[in-house]
C-alpha positions in Angstrom: 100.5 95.9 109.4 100.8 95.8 105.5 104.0 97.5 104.5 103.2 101.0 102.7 104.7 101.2 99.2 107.6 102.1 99.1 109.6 100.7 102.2 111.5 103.8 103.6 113.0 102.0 106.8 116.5 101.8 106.6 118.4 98.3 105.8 121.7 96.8 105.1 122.4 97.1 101.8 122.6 93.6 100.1 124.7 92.6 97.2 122.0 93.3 94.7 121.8 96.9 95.7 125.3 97.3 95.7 125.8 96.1 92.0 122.7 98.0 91.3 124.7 100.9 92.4 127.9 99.9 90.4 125.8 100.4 87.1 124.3 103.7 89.0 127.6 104.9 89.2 129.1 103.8 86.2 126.2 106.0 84.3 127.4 109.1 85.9 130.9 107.9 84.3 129.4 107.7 81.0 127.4 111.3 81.9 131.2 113.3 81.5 132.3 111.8 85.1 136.1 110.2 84.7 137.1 107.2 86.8 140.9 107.1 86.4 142.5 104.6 88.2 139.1 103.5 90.0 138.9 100.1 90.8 137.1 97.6 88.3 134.0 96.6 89.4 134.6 92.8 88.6 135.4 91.0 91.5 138.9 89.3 92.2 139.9 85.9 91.8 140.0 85.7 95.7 136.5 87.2 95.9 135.1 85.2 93.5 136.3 82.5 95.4 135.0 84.1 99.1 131.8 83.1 100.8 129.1 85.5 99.6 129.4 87.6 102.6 133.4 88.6 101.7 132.2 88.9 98.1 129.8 91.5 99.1 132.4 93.3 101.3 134.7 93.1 98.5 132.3 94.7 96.0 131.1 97.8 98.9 135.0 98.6 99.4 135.3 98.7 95.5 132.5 101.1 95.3 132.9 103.1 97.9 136.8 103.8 96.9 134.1 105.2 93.6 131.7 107.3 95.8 134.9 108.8 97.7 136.6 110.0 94.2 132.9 111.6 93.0 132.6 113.3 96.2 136.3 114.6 95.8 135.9 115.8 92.2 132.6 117.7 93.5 134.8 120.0 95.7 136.3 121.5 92.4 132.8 121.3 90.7 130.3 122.5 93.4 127.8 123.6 90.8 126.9 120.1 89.3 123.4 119.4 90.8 123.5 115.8 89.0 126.7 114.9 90.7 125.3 116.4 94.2 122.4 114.3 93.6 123.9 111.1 92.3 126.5 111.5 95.5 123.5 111.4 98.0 122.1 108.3 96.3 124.8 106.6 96.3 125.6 107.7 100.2 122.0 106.2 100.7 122.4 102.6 98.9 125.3 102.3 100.9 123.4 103.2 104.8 126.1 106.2 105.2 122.5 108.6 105.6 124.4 111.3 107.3 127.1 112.1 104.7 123.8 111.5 102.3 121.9 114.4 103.7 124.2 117.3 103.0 124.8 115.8 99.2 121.0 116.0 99.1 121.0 119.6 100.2 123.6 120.7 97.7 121.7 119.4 95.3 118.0 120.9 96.1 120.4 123.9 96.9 120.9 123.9 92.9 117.5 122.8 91.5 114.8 123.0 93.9 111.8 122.4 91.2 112.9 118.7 90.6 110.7 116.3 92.0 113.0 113.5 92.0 115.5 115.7 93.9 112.7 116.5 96.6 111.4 113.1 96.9 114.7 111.5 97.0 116.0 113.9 99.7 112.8 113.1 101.7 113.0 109.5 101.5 116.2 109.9 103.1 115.0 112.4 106.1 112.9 109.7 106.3 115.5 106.8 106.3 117.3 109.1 109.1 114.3 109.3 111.2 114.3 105.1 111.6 111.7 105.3 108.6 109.5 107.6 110.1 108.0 111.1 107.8 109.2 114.1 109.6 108.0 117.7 109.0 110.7 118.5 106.9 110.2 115.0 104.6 107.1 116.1 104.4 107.3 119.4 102.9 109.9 117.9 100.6 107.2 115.6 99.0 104.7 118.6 99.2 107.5 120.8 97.3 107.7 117.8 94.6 104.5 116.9 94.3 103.4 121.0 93.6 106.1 120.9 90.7 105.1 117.2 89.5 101.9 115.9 91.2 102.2 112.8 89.0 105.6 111.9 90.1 105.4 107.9 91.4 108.0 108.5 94.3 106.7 111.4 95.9 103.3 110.5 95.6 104.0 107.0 97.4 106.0 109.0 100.1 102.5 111.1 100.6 100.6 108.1 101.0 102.9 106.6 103.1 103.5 109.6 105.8 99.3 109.6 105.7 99.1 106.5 106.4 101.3 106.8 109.7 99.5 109.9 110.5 96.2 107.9 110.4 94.9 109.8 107.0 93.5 107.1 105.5 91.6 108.6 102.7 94.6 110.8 101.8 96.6 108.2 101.7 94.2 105.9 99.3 94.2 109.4 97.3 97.7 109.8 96.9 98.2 105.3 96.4 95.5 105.4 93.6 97.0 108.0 91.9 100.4 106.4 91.7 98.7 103.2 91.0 97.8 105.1 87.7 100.8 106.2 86.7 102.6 102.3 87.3 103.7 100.9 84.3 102.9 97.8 82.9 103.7 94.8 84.8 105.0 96.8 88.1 106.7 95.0 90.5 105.2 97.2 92.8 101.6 96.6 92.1 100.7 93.9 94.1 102.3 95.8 97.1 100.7 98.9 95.9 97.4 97.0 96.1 97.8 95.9 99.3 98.4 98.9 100.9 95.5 100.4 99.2 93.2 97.4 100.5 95.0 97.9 104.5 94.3 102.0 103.9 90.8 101.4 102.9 90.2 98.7 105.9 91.6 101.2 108.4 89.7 104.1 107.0 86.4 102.3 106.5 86.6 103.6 102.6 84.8 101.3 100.3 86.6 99.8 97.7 86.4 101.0 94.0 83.2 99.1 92.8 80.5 99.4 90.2 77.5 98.9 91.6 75.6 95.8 89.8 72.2 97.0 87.9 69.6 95.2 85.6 70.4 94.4 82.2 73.7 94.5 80.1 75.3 97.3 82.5 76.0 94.9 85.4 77.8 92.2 82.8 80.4 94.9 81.9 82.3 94.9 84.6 84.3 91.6 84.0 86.1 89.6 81.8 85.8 85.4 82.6 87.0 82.2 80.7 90.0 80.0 80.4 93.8 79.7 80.4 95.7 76.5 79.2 99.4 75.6 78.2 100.2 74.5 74.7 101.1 70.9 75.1 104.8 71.6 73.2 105.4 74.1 76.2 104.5 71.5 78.9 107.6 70.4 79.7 109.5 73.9 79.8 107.1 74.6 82.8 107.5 73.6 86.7 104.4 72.9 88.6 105.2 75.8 91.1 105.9 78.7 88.3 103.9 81.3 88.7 100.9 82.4 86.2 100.0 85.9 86.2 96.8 86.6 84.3 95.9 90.0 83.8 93.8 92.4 81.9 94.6 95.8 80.3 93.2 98.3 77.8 93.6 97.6 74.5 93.7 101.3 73.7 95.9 103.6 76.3 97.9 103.0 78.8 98.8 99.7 79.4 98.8 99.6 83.1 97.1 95.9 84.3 93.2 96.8 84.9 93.0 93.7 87.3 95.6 90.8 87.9 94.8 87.5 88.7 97.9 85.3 90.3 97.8 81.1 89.8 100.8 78.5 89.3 101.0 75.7 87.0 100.0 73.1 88.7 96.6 75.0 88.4 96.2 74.8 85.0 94.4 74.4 83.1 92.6 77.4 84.9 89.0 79.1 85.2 89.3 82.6 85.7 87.4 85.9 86.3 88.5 89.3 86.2 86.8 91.9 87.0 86.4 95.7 88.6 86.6 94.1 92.6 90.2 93.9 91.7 91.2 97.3 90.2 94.0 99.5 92.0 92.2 102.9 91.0 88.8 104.0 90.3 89.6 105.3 86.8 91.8 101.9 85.9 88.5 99.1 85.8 87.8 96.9 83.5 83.9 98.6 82.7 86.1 101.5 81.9 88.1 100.6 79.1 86.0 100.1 75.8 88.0 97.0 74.7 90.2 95.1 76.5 92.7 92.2 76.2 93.4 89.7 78.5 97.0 88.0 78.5 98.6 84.9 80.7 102.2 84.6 81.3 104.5 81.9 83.2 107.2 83.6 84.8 110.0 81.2 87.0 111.2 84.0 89.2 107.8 85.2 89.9 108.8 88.6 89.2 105.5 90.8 87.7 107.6 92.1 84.8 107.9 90.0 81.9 111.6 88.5 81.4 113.3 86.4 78.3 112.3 82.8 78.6 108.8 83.7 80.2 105.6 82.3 78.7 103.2 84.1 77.4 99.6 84.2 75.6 96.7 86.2 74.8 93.5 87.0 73.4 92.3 89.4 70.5 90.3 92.6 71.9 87.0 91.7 73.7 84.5 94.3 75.3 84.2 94.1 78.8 81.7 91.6 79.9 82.8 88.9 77.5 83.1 85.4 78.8 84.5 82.2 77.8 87.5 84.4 76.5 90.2 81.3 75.9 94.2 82.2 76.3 96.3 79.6 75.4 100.0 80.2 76.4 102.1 79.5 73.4 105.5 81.3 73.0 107.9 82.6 74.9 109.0 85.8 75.7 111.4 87.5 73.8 115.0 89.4 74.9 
């Protein structure tokens, strides 16, 4: 079964989350929260020295000595919705879901109308419920989605208790609508996508197409041509680096209107993008009255662009245009 976006189950938090929550917690610091005395959150010499599995411990007792001191300054400041909020999170990241529940409560206690307040405390009813949507999740995300109904999280928690409930087309409703709002390059695109594409198999809902007809309306729909690598970048590039090539608006938002996914040792490459591989109905290629069409070499293979990643791409084109040639060239900046 393809994974609905985003993964609610619980998990052991790994040493990416926890550092993740280090700089989570260290904004609340910078938000009016002091940290006297608080452990540093750079590791020991010993740590350092540990196998990655002590290092990690190390780190969680650091931050957790951190949670404990936020959740005792909230007893003399019971009215701080942010703190409530940020104390739930952190509760979360760290698999302590009970003592995150009541933090979450507090908090929607204090500011019910905030979406990311409603979603978050859903997604951890959820998380509580071995990453199953309960009733109660599920009016959370109703509750957040009626006071935002663009907001990304709720909206993929919608989709997501649908699709356990069977609702396939409100759960491709809900998923193309977040798909929408992703930003540029989204990690969770191609995730997004594929839960879209499981929803619609389930459901028997065809897929957002434009039907082909005579003439110039049927060439609109796609953008074809080539992709090559600048012969001074050759060597700065491993055969098994991924090459995303993608297409957006050149007016508007710049959320990818189809992505296409290669490596180097593919190059050069023939490609062809077109409406087949859109994420939402109103985000095609045919749609968009010029669009550009850009290739980029990442070496982690992560969808959003980082420093040291190559990139290229063309000038504006109108949809239909072929023989559209991107030649990667330079690299990405910091």
């Amino acid at each position: 079964m393809t994974e609905p976006v985003p993964e609610i189950a619980a998990a052991r938090p790994s040493a990416r989350l926890l550092i993740g929550l280090s700089v989570s917690v260290l904004a609340v610091a910078l938000a009016g929260y002091t940290w006297k005395g608080s452990p540093g959150l750079k590791p020991t010499p010993a740590a350092a020295a540990a196998a990655p599995d002590a290092e990690e411990q190390a780190m969680r007792l650091q931050i957790e000595a951190m949670v404990d001191k936020l959740a005792q300054r909230l007893k003399d400041k019971p009215d701080d919705a942010v703190g409530w909020l940020m104390l739930g999170r952190s509760y979360t990241v760290l698999g302590r879901v009970d003592d995150a529940l009541p933090a979450y409560q507090k908090a929607v206690a204090l500011r019910g109308n905030d979406a990311t307040t409603l979603a978050d405390y859903a997604d951890a009813l959820a998380t509580k419920n071995g990453g199953q949507p309960t009733p109660e999740s599920d009016a959370m995300v109703a509750r957040a989605l009626a006071a935002q109904p663009t907001h990304l999280k709720a909206l993929a928690l919608a989709g997501t208790s649908a699709f356990e409930h069977a609702d396939y087309a409100t759960a491709v409703r809900h998923w193309e609508k977040m798909a929408q709002g992703l930003p540029p390059d989204s990690p969770d695109a191609p995730r997004l996508q594929a839960s879209l594409l499981e929803a619609r198999k389930r459901g028997g809902i065809a897929a957002p197409t434009t039907l082909a007809v005579a003439g110039s309306a049927a060439s609109n729909t796609s953008v074809s041509g080539t992709v090559t690598l600048a012969p001074a970048l050759v060597g700065k590039a491993s055969p098994t680096d991924t090459v995303f090539i993608f297409a957006r608006a050149a007016q508007g938002p710049r959320m990818p209107l189809a992505v296409l996914r290669k490596q180097v040792k593919d190059l050069p490459i023939s490609y062809k993008l077109d409406d087949s591989m859109a994420m939402a109905p109103s985000a095609k290629i045919s749609g968009a009255a010029q669009v550009i069409i850009g290739a980029r070499i990442s070496k982690s293979g992560n969808a959003i662009p980082q420093p040291g990643d190559l990139a290229g791409e063309s000038t504006p084109v109108a949809p239909g245009a072929s023989g559209v040639a991107i030649t990667i060239s330079g690299a990405v900046g910091p």
